[in-house]
C-alpha positions as CSV (number, residue, x, y, z in Angstrom):
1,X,87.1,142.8,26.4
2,X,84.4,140.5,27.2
3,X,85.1,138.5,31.1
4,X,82.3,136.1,30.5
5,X,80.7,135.1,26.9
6,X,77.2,136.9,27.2
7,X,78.8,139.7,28.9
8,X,79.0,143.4,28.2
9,X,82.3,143.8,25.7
10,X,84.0,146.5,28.3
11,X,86.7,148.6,26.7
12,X,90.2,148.7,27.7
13,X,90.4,152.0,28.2
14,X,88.3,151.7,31.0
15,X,89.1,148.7,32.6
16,X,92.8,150.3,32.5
17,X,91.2,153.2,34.5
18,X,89.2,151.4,37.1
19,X,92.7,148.8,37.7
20,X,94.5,151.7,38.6
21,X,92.1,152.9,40.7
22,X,91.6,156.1,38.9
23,X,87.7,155.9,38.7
24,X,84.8,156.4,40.7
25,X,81.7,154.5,40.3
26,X,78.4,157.1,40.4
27,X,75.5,154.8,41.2
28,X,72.0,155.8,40.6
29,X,68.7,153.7,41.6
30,X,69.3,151.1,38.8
31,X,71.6,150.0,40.6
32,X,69.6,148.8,43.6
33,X,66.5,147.3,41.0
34,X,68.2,144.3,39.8
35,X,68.5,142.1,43.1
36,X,67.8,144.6,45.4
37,X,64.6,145.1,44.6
38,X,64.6,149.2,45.1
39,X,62.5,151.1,43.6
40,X,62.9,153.9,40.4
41,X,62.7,157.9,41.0
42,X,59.2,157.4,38.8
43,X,58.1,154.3,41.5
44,X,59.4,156.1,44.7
45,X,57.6,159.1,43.3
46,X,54.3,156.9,43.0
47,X,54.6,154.8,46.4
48,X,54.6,158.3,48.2
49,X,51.3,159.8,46.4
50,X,50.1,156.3,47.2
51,X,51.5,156.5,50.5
52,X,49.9,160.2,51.3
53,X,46.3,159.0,49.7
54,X,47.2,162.0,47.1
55,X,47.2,162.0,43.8
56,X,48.6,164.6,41.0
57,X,45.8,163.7,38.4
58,X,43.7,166.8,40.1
59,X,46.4,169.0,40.3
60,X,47.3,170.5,37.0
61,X,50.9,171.7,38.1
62,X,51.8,167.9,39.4
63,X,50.5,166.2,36.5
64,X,52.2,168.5,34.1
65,X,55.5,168.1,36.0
66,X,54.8,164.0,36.0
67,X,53.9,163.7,32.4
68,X,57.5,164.9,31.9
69,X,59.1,163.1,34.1
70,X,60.1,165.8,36.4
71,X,59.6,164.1,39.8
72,X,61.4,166.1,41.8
73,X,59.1,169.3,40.7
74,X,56.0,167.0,41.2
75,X,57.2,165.7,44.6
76,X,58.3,169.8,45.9
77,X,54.3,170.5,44.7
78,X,53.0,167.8,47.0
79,X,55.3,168.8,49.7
80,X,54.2,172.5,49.5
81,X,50.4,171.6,49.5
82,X,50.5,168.5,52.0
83,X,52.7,170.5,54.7
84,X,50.6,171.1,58.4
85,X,52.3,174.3,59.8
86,X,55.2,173.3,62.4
87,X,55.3,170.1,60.9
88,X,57.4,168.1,59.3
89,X,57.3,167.2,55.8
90,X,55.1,163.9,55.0
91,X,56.5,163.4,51.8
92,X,59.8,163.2,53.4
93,X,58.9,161.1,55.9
94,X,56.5,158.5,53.3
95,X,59.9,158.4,51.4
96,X,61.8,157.3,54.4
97,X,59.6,154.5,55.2
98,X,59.5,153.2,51.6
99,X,63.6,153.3,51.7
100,X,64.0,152.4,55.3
101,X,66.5,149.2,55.2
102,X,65.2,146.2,55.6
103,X,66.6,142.8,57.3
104,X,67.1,140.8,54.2
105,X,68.2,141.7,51.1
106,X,70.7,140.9,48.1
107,X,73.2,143.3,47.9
108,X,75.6,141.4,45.6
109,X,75.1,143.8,42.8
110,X,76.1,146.9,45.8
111,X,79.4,144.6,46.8
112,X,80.3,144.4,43.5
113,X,80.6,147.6,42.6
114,X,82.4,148.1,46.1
115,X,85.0,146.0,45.0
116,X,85.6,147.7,41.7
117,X,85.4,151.3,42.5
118,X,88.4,151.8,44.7
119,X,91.2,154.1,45.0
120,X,95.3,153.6,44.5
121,X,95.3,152.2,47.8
122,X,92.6,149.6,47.4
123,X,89.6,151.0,49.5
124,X,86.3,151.0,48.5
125,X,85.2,154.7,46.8
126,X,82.0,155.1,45.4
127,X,79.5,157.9,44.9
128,X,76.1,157.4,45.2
129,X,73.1,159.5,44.7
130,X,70.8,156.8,46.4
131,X,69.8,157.5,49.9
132,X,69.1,154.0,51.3
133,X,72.5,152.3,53.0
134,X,73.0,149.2,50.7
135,X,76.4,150.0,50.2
136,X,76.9,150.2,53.6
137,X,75.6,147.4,54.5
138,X,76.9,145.2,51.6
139,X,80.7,145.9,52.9
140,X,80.1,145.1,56.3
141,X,78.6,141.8,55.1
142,X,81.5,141.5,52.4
143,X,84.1,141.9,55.1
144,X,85.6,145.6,53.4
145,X,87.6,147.6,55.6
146,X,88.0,151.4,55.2
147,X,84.4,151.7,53.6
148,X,83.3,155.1,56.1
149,X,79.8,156.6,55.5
150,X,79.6,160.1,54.5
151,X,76.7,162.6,53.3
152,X,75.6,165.6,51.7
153,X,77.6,168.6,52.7
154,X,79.9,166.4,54.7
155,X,81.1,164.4,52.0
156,X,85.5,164.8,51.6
157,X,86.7,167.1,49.6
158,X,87.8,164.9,46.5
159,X,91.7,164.1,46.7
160,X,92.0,164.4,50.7
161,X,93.2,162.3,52.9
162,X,89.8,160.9,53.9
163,X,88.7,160.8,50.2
164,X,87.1,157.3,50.4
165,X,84.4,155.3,51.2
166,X,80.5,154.6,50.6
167,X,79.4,159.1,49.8
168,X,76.1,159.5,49.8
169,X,75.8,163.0,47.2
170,X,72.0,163.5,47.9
171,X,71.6,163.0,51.4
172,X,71.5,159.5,53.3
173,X,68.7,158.1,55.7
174,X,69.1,156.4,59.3
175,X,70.3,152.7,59.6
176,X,70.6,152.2,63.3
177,X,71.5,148.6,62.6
178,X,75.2,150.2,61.1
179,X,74.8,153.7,63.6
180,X,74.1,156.0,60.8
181,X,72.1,159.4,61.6
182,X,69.8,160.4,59.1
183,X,71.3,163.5,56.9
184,X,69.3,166.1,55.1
185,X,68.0,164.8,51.4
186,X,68.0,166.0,48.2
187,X,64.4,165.3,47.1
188,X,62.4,167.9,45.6
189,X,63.4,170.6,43.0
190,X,63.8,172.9,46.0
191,X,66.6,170.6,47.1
192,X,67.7,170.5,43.9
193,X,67.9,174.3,43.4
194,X,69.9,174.6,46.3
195,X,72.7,172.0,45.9
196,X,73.1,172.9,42.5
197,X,72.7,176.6,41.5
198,X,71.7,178.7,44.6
199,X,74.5,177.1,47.0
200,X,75.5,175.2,44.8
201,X,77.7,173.1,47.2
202,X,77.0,169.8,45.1
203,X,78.0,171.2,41.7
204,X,81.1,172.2,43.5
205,X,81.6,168.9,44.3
206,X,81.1,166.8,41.1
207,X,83.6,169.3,39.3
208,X,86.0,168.7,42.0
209,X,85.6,164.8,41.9
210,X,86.0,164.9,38.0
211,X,89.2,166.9,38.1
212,X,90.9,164.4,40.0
213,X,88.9,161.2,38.5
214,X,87.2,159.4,35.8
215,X,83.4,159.0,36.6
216,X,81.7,155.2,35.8
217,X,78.0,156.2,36.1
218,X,75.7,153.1,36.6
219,X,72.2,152.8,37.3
220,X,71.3,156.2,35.5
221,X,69.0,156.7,31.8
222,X,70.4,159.1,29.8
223,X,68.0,161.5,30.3
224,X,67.1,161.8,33.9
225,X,71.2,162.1,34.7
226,X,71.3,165.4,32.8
227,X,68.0,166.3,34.0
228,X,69.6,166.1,37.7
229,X,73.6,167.5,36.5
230,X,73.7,168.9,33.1
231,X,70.6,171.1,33.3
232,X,71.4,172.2,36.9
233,X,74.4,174.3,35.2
234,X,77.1,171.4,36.1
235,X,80.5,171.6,33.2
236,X,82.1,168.6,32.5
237,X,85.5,169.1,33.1
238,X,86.6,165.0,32.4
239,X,86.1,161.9,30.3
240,X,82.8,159.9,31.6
241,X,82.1,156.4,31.0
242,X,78.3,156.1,30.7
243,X,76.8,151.9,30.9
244,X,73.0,152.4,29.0
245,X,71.3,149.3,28.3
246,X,70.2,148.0,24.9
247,X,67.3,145.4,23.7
248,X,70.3,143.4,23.3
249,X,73.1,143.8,25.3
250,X,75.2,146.5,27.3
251,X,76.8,149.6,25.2
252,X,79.6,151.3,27.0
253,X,80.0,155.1,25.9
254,X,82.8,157.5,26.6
255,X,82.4,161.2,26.0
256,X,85.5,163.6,26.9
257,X,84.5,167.0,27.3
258,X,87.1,168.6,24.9
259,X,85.4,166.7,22.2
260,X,81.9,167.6,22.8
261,X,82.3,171.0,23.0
262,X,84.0,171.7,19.7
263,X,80.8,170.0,18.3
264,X,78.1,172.9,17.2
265,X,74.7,172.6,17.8
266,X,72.0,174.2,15.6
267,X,71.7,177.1,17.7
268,X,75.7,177.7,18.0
269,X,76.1,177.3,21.7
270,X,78.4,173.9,22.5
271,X,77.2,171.1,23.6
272,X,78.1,169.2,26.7
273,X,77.3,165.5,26.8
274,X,77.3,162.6,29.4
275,X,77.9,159.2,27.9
276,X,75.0,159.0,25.2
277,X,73.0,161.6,27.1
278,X,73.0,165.0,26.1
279,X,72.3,169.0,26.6
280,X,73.1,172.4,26.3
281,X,75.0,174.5,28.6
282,X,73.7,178.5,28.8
């Protein structure tokens, strides 16, 4: 169904889903690029080398891990190297300032997406692996009600009682315009390792959220989602809607698990897949 003539042709199987507030919206940084002006993994990445005075060209582990696209490896590299002892991390804090929240800015796209990703009882729920308060702040100005902030190993276990709000999967920063603390972030590859394989507390979490809903990820390539999910050992246990842009307009693709992994793959494992985005599990 398209809503406007130029717009995305969405299909009912997912508008069904997101009216009766069985889907959660999983927002990556594209969703803060269009109006909000945020910036990419690959541009945060940049702004703190540029920010430190560093750069990876001279390093042969960063540039390797760059050339890939694997920021979060680059990023643990500079941390290691840049660290003073009884310090705290620069790259942590360069990212901060780059993120921090500023006075003015459009957050129509973040209301938006507020008002559509909501629960049976009509309050906002939306994930978000973005760790700047945007959402936050775009329902205050919006006027929503029952939109609580919540982080990291703090979020609510899917399905309880205080399943809803703005939850921030990767860690949040400090608005102390809205009286948010800062939370710990999931950054580096380190970070990375440990919500998703060592602790695994994050892994826990997205198979729990998928069991009770259908996930709408926006703002995510292909690619770079199962670089941060699929590849961290994460099983899809529920259909996923997955927006990917085109030259031309927006494709909407649904994978359901069951599907995928009857599918072979040349080297006879099954393959998992997320949207159009795909990999192999073990």
């Amino acid at each position: 169904m398209r809503f406007i003539e130029s717009g995305s042709d969405i299909p009912d199987d997912l508008i069904r889903t997101v009216s009766d507030g069985d889907a959660v919206f999983l927002c990556g940084a594209g969703a803060s690029m269009r109006l909000a002006d945020m910036p990419s993994f690959q541009t945060l990445t940049d702004r703190i080398y540029a920010e430190l005075g560093e750069s990876y060209e001279n390093e042969p582990a960063e540039r390797i891990a760059y050339e890939r696209n694997e920021f979060d490896r680059a990023l643990r590299s500079l941390e290691k190297r840049t660290l003073f002892p009884k310090s705290p991390s620069r790259v942590r804090a360069a990212a901060a300032q780059i993120l921090a929240a500023r006075t003015v800015v459009n957050a129509a796209d973040h209301l938006a997406l507020l008002q559509l990703s909501r629960d049976h009882d009509g309050r906002p729920r939306l994930l978000t692996t973005n760790f700047d308060t945007l959402f936050e702040r775009a329902a205050r100005d919006g006027g929503l009600v029952d939109a609580p902030s919540h982080a990291g190993k703090a979020l609510p276990s899917p399905g309880s009682d205080n399943d809803f709000g703005v939850m921030h999967l990767h860690g949040r920063l400090p608005d102390s315009e809205l009286s948010l603390a800062h939370t710990d972030l999931v950054l580096t590859s380190a970070d990375f390792g440990d919500a998703y394989l060592r602790d695994g507390w994050a892994s826990r979490y997205i198979e729990d959220r998928m069991r009770q809903n259908t996930l709408v990820l926006v703002g995510y390539a292909p690619r770079p989602y199962c670089g941060q999910f699929g590849a961290r050992g994460l099983r899809l246990v529920c259909p996923v809607w997955h927006s990917q842009a085109h030259a031309d307009q927006d494709h909407w693709a649904r994978q359901d698990p069951a599907d995928a992994a009857r599918r072979p793959t040349s080297s006879g494992k099954p393959e998992r897949r997320t949207g159009s985005a795909q990999f192999q599990t073990g």
